[in-house]
Every structure is written in C-alpha cells, then in structure tokens.
C-alpha positions as CSV (number, residue, x, y, z in Angstrom):
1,X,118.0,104.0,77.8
2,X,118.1,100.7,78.4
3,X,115.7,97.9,76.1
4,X,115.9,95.5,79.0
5,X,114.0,95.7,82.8
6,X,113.4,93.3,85.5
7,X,109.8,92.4,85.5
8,X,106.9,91.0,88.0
9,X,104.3,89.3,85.7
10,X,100.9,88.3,87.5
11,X,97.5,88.3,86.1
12,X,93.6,89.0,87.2
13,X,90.7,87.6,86.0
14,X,86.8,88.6,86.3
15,X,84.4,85.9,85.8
16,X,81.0,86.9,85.4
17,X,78.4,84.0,85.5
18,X,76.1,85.2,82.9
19,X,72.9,87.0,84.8
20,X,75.0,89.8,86.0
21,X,77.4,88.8,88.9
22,X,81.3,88.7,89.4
23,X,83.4,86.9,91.6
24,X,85.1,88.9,94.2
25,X,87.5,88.1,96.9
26,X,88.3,89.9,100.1
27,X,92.1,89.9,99.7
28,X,93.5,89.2,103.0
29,X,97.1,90.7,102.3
30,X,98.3,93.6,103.9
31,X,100.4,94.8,101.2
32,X,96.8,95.4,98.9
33,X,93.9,94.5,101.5
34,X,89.9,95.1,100.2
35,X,87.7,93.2,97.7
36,X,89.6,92.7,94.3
37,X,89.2,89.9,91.3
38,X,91.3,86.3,92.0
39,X,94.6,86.2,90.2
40,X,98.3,85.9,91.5
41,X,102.0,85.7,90.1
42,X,103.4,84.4,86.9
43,X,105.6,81.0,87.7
44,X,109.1,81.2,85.7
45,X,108.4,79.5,82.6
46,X,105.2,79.2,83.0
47,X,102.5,80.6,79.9
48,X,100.2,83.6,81.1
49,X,97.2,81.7,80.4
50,X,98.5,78.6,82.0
51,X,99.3,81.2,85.1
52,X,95.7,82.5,85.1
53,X,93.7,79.5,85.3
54,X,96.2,77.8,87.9
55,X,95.5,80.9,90.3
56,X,91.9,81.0,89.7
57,X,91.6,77.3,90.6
58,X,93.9,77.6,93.7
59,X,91.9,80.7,94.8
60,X,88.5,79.6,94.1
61,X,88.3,76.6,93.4
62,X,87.0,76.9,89.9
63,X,88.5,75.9,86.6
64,X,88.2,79.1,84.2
65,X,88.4,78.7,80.1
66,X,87.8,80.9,77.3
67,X,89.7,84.0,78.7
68,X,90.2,87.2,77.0
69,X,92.7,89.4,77.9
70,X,91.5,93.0,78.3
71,X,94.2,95.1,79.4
72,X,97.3,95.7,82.0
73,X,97.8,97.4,84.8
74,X,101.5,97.9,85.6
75,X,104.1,100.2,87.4
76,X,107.7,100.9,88.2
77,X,108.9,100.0,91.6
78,X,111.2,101.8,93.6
79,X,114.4,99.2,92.8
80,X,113.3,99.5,88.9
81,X,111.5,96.6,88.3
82,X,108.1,96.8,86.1
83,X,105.0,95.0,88.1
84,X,102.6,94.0,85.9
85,X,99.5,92.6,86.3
86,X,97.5,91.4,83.4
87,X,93.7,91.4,83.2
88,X,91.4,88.8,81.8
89,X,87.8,87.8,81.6
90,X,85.7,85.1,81.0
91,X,82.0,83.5,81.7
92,X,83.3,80.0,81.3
93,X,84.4,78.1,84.3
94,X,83.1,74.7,86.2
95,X,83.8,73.6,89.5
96,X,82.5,74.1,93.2
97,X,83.3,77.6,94.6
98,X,85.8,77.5,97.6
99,X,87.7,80.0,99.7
100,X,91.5,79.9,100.1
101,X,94.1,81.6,102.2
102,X,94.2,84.2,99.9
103,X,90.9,85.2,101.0
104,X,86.8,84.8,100.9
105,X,85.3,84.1,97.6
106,X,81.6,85.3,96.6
107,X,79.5,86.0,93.9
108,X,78.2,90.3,94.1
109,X,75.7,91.9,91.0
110,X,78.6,93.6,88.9
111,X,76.9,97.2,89.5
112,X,77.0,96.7,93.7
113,X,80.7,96.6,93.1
114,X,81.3,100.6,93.7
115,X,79.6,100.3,96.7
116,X,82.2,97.9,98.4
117,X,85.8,98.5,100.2
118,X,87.9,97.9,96.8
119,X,91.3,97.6,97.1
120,X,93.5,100.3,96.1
121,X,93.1,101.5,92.7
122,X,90.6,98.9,91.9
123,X,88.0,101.2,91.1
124,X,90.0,102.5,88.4
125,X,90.7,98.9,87.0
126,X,87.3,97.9,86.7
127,X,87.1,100.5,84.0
128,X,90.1,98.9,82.4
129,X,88.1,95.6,82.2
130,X,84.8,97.2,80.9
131,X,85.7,99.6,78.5
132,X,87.1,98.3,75.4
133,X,88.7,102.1,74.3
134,X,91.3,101.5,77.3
135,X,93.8,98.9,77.9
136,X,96.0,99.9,80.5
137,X,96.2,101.5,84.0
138,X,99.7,102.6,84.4
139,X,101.2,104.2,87.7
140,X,104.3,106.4,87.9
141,X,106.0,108.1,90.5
142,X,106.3,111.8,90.3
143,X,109.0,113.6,93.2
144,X,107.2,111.3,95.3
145,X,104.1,111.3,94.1
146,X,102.0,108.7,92.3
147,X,100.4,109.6,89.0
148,X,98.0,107.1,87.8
149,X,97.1,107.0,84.3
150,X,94.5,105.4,82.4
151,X,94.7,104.7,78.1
C-alpha cells in the first residue's frame, strides 16, 4: 500500500457573529448546488490558513481572523485522488458583506439552518463543526455505493 496519494486541499469556514447567526451562501455550482459555508481550494504553496481567509474575503467580502479548525471532511475520487476539505470557525471578521460569483451571501439564525436546501451532505457537516467528539466526515465508495462516515 502505497504512503503517498494525490490530494485536493480546500477549506470551509463558519462564522457566527456572536447573537446566534452564520453566514451562508447559496452555492451556485452545479457540481454541489444548495446553501453551504464560504470556502474554496488550497493555492499550491499556499498555508491553509492563508487559503481560508483569502476565500472568505473573495467570497464575502469579509476579512476572518482567529480561526479554529474543527474537523475534515474528505473522500476518495474515482481517479484516486483524496478531496479534502477542511473546516474552520471563527466570530472574528471585519469588513462589509458582499456577494460574489460564487454565490449570495446572508446572515440565517444557526438553528433555521435544517430548514434550508443544504447542499449535499451538509447536514451531516454541520455536526462536524458543532460537536467537538467528531472530527471528520469521511465518504467511501462501496460496489458503487457511497458510505458516509462520521468520527
């Protein structure tokens, strides 16, 4: 077994603003359409953290500090590679809010989130950032079938 895999690294981040509310985004790619958290791929050679706030500000217009990473979400593509997408909060940012091309931006109560068309999986990853006994959301494919699994 080999030590070694290609790998997609790109990140997530929930910002709450302190009286109960997240920002959300209505993701306007068809590949993983509904309302997910802003976040987007790791540049090559670029930090994680540096990555994070870089695709907050682009998709929202706000600069975030003070993360905390919180878990992972990541699977194995078809062609091998491992996508991973690493998930981060915070409650510090500044800036005015702003939609991009990657989609709408609004603030929603936290709880009001279940109630909304979530991307795929997204449900599931929202545990991931609440409860500190998991830390990752992993998918694999079973004869065909994808088999989520959440530690």
């Amino acid at each position: 077994m080999s030590r070694t895999e290609k790998t997609i690294f790109t990140n997530m981040c929930m910002i709450s603003d302190g009286v109960g509310n997240v920002l959300v985004q209505q993701r306007l790619d068809p590949d993983w359409p509904g309302i997910t958290f802003p976040g987007g791929h790791v540049e090559a050679g670029e930090s994680f953290t540096d990555a994070v706030i870089r695709e907050v500000y682009e998709e929202t217009g706000l600069i975030v500090s003070h993360l905390r990473m919180c878990g992972i979400k990541d699977w194995i593509e078809n062609d091998g590679t491992r996508y991973v997408v690493l998930l981060y909060q915070t409650s510090t940012f500044e800036g005015e809010l702003a939609s991009s091309e990657e989609g709408e931006v609004w603030w929603v109560p936290f709880h009001k989130m279940s109630d909304m068309n979530l991307a795929s999986g997204m449900e599931t990853m929202l545990r991931v950032f609440c409860e500190e006994e998991l830390t990752e959301q992993f998918f694999y494919n079973e004869n065909g079938t994808w088999v989520e699994m959440v530690k």
